[in-house]
C-alpha positions in Angstrom: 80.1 119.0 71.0 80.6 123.2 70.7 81.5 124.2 67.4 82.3 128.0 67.0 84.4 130.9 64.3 86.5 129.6 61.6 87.1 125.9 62.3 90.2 126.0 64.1 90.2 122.8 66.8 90.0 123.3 70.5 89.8 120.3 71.9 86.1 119.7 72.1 85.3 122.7 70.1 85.8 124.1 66.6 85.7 127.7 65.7 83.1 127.9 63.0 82.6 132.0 63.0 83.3 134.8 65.3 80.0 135.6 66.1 77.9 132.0 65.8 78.0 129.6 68.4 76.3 126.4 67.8 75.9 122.7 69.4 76.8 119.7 67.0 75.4 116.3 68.5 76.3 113.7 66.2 74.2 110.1 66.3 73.0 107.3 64.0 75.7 109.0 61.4 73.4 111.9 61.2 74.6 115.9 61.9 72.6 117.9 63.7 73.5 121.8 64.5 71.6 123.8 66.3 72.6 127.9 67.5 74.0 127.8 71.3 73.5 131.5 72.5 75.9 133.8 73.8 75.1 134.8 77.3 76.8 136.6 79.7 77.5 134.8 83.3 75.4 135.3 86.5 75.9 138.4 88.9 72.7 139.7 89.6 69.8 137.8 91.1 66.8 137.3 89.5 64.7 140.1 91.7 68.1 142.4 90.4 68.3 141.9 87.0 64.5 142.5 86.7 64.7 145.9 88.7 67.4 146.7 86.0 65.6 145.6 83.2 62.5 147.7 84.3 65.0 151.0 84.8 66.5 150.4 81.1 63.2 149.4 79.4 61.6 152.6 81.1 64.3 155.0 80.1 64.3 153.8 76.8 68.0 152.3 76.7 66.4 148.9 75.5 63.0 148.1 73.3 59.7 148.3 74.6 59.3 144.5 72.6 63.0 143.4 75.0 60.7 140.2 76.8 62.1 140.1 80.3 62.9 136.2 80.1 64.4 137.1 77.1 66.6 139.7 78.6 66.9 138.1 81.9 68.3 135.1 80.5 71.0 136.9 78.6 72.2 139.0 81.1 72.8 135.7 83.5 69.7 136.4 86.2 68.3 132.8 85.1 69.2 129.5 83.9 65.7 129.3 82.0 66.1 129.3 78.7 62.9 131.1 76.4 61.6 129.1 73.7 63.2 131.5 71.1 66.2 133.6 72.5 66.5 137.3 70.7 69.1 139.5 70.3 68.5 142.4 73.0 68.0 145.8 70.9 70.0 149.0 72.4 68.2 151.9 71.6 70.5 154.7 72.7 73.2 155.6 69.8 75.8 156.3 72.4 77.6 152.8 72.9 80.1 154.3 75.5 76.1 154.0 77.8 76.1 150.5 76.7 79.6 149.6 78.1 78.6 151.7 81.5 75.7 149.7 81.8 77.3 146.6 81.2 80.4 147.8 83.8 78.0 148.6 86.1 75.7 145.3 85.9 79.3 143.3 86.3 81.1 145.5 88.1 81.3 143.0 90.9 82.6 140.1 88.4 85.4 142.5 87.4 86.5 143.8 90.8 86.7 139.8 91.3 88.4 139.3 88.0 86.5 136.6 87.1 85.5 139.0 84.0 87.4 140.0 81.7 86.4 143.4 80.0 87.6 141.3 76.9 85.1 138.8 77.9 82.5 140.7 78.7 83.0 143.0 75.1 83.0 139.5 72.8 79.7 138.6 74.4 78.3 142.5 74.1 78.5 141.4 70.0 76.6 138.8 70.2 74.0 139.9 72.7 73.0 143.2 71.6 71.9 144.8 68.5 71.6 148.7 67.2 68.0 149.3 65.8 69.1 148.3 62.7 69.4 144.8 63.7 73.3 144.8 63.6 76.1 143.8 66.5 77.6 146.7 68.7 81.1 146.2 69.3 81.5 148.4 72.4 84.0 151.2 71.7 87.4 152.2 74.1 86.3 152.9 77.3 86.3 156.9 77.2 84.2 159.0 80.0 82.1 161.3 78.1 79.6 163.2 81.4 76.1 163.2 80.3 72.5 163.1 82.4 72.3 159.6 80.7 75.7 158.3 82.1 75.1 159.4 85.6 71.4 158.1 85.6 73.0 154.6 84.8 75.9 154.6 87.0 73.7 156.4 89.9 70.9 153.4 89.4 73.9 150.8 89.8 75.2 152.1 92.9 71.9 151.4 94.3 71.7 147.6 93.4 
C-alpha cells in the first residue's frame, strides 16, 4: 500500500506528509516502510532526456555530481530505478529558469493536458533541491527576459 502527508485515507493510500511518499507492505504482522520517490511522468525519450541533461549539467543549471540515471529516472526518460535515488540540485537562484525548464521539458504533456502545472509544481518540491539541500517550490509563473531564459526555451524548441 502507498501511504503519503498527514494520514488522511484515500482508499489505498494514507497521506502521511506533504513531501514523503513511502510504500507500506504489511506481512507476517510485521510493518515495513520504505521512501517511494516522486518522479515526474515520461515525455521525453531516453536519447532526449540525456541531450537535456547534458545542456543543463554543461551550463551549470544542475550539479556537476547530478548522475544521469539519477536524473534521467526523475525526469521520466526511464523506468530503471538507481540503487539510491537523490534529490536533483538546481544551481541557478532564479526559480522562474527552473519552471521554464520544466515547461519546456513537458510542454507536450501540458498542451495534451495530461499535466497539470499543479502536478507538475507538487512534484518540482520533491525532486529538486537549492544548494542548500532544501525543496524549491516554483514561484507564479512571471516572464522575466534574460540570456539564461532564452538559452533554455531556444534548446527546447529544438528537441
Amino acid at each position: 500500500m502507498e501511504v503519503k502527508g498527514n494520514f488522511i485515507n484515500y482508499g489505498d493510500y494514507v497521506d502521511i506528509h506533504d513531501n514523503e511518499v513511502v510504500n507500506v507492505n504489511v506481512g507476517d504482522g510485521e510493518v515495513k516502510v520504505s521512501k517511494k520517490p516522486s518522479r515526474f511522468p515520461a515525455c521525453l525519450n531516453y536519447e532526449q532526456g540525456k541531450k537535456a541533461f547534458d545542456f543543463l549539467k554543461e551550463g551549470g543549471y544542475v550539479s556537476m555530481d547530478t548522475e544521469p540515471n539519477n536524473f534521467l529516472f526523475q525526469m521520466g526518460c526511464t523506468d530503471e530505478r538507481p540503487e539510491k535515488v537523490r534529490p536533483i540540485v538546481w544551481l541557478k537562484t532564479s526559480k522562474q529558469l527552473l519552471r521554464e525548464m520544466l515547461e519546456g521539458w513537458f510542454s507536450k504533456l501540458i498542451e495534451e493536458k495530461s499535466l497539470k502545472k499543479a502536478k507538475m509544481e507538487a512534484t518540482c518540491s520533491q525532486v529538486f533541491v537549492d544548494e542548500k539541500g532544501e525543496m524549491i517550490h516554483l514561484p507564479k509563473n512571471k516572464d522575466y527576459p534574460s540570456k539564461e531564459s532564452d538559452e533554455i526555451k531556444d534548446f527546447f524548441a529544438t528537441i
